[in-house]
C-alpha positions in Angstrom: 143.4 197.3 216.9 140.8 199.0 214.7 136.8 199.0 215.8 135.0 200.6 212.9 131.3 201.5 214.8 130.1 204.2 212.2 127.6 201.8 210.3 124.4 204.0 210.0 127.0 206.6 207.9 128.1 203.8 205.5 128.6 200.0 205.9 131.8 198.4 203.9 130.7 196.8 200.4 130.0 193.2 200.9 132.7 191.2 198.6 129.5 189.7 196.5 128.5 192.7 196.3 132.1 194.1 194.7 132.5 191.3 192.3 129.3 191.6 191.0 130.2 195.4 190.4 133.3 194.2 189.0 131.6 192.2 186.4 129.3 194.4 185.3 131.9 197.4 184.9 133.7 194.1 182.6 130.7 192.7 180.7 127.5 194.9 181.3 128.9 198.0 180.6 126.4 199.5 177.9 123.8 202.3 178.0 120.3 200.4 179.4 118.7 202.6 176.9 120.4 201.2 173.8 118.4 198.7 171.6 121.3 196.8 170.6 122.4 193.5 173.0 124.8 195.6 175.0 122.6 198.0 176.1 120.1 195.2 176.3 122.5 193.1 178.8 122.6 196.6 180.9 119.3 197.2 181.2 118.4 193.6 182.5 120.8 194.3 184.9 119.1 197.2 186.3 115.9 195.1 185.7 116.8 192.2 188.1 118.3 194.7 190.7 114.8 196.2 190.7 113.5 193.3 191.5 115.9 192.7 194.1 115.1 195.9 195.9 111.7 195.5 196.1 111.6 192.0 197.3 113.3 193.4 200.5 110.4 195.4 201.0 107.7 193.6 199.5 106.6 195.6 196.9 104.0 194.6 195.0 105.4 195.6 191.6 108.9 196.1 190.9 108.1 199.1 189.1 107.2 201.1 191.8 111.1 201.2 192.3 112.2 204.3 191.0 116.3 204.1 191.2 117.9 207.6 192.5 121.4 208.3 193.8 121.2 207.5 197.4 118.6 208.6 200.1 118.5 212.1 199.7 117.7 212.2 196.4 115.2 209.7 196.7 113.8 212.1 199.7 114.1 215.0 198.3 111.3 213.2 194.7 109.3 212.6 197.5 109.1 216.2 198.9 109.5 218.1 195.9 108.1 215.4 194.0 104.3 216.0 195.6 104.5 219.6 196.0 104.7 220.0 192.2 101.7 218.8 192.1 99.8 222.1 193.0 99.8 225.4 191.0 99.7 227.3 194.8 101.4 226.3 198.2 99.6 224.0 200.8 100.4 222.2 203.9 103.0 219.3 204.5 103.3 217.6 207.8 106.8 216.3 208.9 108.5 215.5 212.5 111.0 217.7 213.9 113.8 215.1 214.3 114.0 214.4 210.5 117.3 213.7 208.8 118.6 217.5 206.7 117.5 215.3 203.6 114.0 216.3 204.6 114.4 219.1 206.9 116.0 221.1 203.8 113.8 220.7 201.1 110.8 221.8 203.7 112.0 224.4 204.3 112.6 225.4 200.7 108.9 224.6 200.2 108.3 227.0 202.6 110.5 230.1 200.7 108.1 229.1 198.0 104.8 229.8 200.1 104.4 226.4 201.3 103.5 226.1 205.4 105.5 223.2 207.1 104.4 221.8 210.1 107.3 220.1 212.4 105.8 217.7 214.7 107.0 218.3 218.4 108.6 214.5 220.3 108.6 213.4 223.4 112.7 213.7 225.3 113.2 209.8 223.5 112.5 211.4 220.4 109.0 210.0 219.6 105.9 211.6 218.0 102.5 211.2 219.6 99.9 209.8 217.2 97.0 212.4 218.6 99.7 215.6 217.3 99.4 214.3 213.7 96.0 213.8 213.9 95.2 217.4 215.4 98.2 219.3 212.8 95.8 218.2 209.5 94.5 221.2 207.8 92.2 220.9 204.7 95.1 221.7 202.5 97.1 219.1 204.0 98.9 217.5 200.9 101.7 215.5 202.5 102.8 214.2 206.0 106.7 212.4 205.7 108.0 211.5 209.1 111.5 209.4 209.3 110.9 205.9 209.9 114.4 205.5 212.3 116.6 208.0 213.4 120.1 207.9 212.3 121.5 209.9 215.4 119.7 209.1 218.5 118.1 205.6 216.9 114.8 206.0 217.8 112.0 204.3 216.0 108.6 205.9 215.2 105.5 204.2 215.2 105.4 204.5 211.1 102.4 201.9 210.9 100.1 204.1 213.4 101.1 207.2 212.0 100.5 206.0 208.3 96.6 204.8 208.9 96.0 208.5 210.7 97.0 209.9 207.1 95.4 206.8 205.3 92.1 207.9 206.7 92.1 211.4 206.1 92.8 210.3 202.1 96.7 211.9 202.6 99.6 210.4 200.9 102.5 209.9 203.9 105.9 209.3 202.7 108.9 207.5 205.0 112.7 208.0 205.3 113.5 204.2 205.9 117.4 204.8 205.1 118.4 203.1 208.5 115.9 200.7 208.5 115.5 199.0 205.2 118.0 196.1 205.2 117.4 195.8 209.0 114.3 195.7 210.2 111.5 194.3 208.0 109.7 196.4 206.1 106.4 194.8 204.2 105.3 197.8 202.0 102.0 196.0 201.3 100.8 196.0 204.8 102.6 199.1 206.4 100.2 202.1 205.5 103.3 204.0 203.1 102.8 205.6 200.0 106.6 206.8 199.2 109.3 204.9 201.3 113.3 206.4 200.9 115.8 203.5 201.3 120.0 203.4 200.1 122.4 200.7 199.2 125.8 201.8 201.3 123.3 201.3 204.7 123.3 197.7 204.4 126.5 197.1 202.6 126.1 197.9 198.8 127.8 200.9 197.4 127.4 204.4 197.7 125.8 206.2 195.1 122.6 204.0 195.1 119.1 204.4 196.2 115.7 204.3 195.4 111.8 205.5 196.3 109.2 203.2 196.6 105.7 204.9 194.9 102.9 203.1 195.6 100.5 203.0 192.6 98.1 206.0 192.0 100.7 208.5 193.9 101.9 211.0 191.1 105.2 212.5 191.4 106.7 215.3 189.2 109.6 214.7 188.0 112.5 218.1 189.3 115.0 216.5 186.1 113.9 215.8 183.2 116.0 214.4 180.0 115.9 211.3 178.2 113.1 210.0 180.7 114.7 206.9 182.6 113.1 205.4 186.0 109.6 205.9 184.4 110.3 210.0 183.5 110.7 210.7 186.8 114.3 210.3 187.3 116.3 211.3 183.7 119.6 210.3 183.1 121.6 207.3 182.4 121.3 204.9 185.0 124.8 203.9 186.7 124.5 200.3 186.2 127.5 198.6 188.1 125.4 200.6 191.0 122.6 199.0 190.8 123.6 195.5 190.0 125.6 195.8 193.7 122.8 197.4 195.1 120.3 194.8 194.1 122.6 191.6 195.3 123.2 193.6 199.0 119.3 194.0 199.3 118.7 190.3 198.3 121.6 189.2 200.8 120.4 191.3 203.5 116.8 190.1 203.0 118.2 186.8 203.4 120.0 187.5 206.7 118.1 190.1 208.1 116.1 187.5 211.0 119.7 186.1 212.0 121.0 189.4 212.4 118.8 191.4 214.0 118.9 189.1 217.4 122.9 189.4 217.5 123.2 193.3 216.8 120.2 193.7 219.4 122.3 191.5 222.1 125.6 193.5 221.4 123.8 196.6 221.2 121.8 196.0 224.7 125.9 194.8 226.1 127.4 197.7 224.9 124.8 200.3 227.0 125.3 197.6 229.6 128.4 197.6 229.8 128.6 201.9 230.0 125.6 201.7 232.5 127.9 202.8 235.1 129.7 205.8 233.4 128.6 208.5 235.1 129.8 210.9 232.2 127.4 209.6 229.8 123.4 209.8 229.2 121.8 207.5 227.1 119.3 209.3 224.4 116.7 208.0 222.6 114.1 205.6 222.7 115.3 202.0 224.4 112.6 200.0 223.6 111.7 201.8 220.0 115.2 201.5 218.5 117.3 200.4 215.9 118.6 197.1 216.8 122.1 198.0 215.5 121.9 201.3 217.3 123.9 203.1 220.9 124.1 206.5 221.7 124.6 209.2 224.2 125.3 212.3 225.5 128.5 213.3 227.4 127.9 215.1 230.7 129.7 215.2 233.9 128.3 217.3 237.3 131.6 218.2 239.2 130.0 218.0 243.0 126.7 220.1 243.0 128.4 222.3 240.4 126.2 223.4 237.1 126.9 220.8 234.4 129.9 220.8 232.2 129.2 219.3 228.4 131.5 217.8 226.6 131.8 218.0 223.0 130.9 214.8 220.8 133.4 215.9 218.0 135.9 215.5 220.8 135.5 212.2 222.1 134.9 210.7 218.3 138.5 212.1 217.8 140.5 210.6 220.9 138.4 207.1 219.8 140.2 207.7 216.5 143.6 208.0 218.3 142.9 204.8 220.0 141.1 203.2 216.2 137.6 203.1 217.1 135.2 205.2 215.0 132.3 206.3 215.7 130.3 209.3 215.6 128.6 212.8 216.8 125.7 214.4 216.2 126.8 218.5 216.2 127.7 220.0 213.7 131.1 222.1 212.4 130.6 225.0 210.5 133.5 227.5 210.3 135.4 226.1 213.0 132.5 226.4 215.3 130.1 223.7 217.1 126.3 223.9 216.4 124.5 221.8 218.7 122.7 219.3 217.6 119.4 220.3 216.1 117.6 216.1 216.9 119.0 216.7 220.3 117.6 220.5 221.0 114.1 219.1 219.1 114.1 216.4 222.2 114.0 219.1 224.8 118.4 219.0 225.6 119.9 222.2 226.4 122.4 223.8 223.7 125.0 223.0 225.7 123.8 219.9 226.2 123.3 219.5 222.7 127.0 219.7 221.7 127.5 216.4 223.3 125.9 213.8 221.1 127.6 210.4 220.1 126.8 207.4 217.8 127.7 203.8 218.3 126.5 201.7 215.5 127.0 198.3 215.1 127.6 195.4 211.9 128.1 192.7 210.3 132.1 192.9 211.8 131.4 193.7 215.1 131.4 191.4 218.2 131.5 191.0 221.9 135.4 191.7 222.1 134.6 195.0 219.7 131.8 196.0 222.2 134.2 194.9 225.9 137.3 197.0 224.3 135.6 199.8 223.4 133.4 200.5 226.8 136.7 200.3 228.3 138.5 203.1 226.2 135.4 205.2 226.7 135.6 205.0 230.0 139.7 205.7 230.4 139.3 208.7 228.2 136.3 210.5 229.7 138.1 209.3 232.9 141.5 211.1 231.8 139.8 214.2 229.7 136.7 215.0 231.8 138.7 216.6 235.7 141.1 218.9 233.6 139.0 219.7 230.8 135.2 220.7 231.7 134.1 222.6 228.6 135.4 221.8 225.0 133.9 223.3 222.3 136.5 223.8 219.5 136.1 222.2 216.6 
């Protein structure tokens, strides 16, 4: 039996969404920036995928969509994007539980001069309104908090957020990545200037993203060549991408207020269901939360003694040996755990840190995915946890 419940890292290709592929890599294979009819047929392609993509967040012009290669890119145009802007360094806001796509190219603003400000949250891994308002400086230039967290699933409160920098006149940019394709996301009425989002996160192909601009917000450009996606993103764009990433945001637009309500109700039976585990601790934010979204920390106190973590990488591999994958949230480098940096930023201990998981839910997954798995969790914690307190090999 094989349980696939990795879907915030990548979601399978819908089959539209291959053939489509499939027929442009056959028929609409020519350079979009060719005059003649075959580069013609490509770049209407890449014309109606535009479209597509910003009719699943309701932009009001399709070309604010500027195509990239996938979410970090598309984060990183943002960041680096703005801060090109200015001849000397300034002041950027962000959280402290954003994804590395944003973490990274901070703090490579901040080698250059720039100061970075990371937003303190609350142990479910929310932001408090007041601390954005009371971290703007006068050379504030750019506040970019994530939308929904890809390892503990916590949702921030993007709309309040945005009208704090709204009012102060500063342009606030969004990681959607997990939440485009499923949540809503109305670009007109939530208070965004730039908004990250990527095909393989609701089943299009990898490779594939984009960044919503909202008019009047000027972006340099950090490649330049033959001045595709408006100069701001140079190269030739992969077509057969797009075309499958435009058909998987107009199917999940079309399917998103079906599919919310069932992912939610398995979502809510699988933490149901481990409620009574005494080896895990649910993290994150249960009401604020992506509605595909589980996820945990593994702890076990052996009578009064000082509690034992562990590892995530560990349990994700037994789950393997049984064919259920899933997640963790530390990190190997050289054969050595690092604790998870969203987990230490929501006040866990190191230790404690090492012992993230991720459940995440699809378009596959039912209630005899969710029953079957909460029961192998529980036999293997059961069987690992009394002769194995501390594992932190990697």
């Amino acid at each position: 039996m094989q349980i696939y419940l990795d879907y915030s890292a990548t979601t399978p290709p819908r089959p539209e969404v291959i053939e489509v592929m499939q027929q442009v890599l056959s028929q609409g294979w020519g350079n979009p920036s060719s005059l003649h009819s075959w580069g013609q047929r490509a770049a209407t392609l890449i014309e109606t995928a535009r479209v597509q993509v910003g009719s699943l967040i309701n932009a009001p012009n399709p070309e604010s969509i500027i195509f990239t290669s996938g979410g970090t890119e598309a984060n990183n145009l943002a960041l680096l994007g703005v801060a090109q802007n200015y001849s000397t360094p300034r002041h950027i806001i962000i959280s402290s539980v954003e994804h590395s796509a944003i973490a990274e190219p901070s703090r490579l603003l901040e080698q250059w001069g720039w100061e970075v400000t990371r937003l303190k949250v609350d142990r479910h891994g929310r932001i408090k309104p007041s601390d954005l308002k009371a971290a703007i400086q006068d050379n504030t230039v750019l506040i970019s908090i994530i939308y929904g967290q890809s390892e503990v699933g916590t949702l921030q409160p993007i709309e309040e957020l945005g009208l704090i920098a709204r009012a102060y006149g500063i342009p606030f940019h969004t990681d959607a990545v997990q939440v485009a394709g499923r949540l809503p996301i109305d670009v007109q009425r939530l208070p965004v200037d730039l908004l990250s989002l990527s095909s393989h996160k609701f089943y299009g192909p990898q490779g594939a993203g984009a960044l919503y601009v909202r008019q009047g917000i000027n972006l340099h450009p950090f490649s330049r060549g033959g001045g595709q996606e408006r100069g701001l993103r140079s190269g030739t764009q992969a077509v057969p991408n797009l075309a499958g990433f435009g058909l998987a945001a107009e199917l999940a637009a079309q399917e998103m207020m079906t599919e919310i309500p069932r992912l939610i109700s398995l979502r809510d039976r699988l933490f149901d269901q481990l409620a009574d585990c005494p080896y895990l601790i649910p993290t994150g934010d249960r009401l604020h939360r992506l509605p595909h979204h589980v996820s945990y920390c593994l702890t076990h106190n052996l009578k009064g003694e000082n509690t034992k973590i562990l590892s995530g990488k560990t349990l994700v591999r037994q789950l393997n040996l049984a064919g259920i994958g899933i997640s963790s949230g530390a990190a190997c480098h050289s054969g050595k755990v690092s604790p998870s940096p969203i987990l230490l930023a929501m006040g866990y201990s190191d230790t404690q840190a090492l012992g993230g998981i991720r459940f995440s839910l699809g378009k596959e997954t039912n209630e005899a995915d969710i029953d079957w798995t909460a029961m192998v969790v529980k036999q293997i914690l059961d069987r690992l946890i009394p002769p194995l307190a501390i594992i932190r090999s990697c």
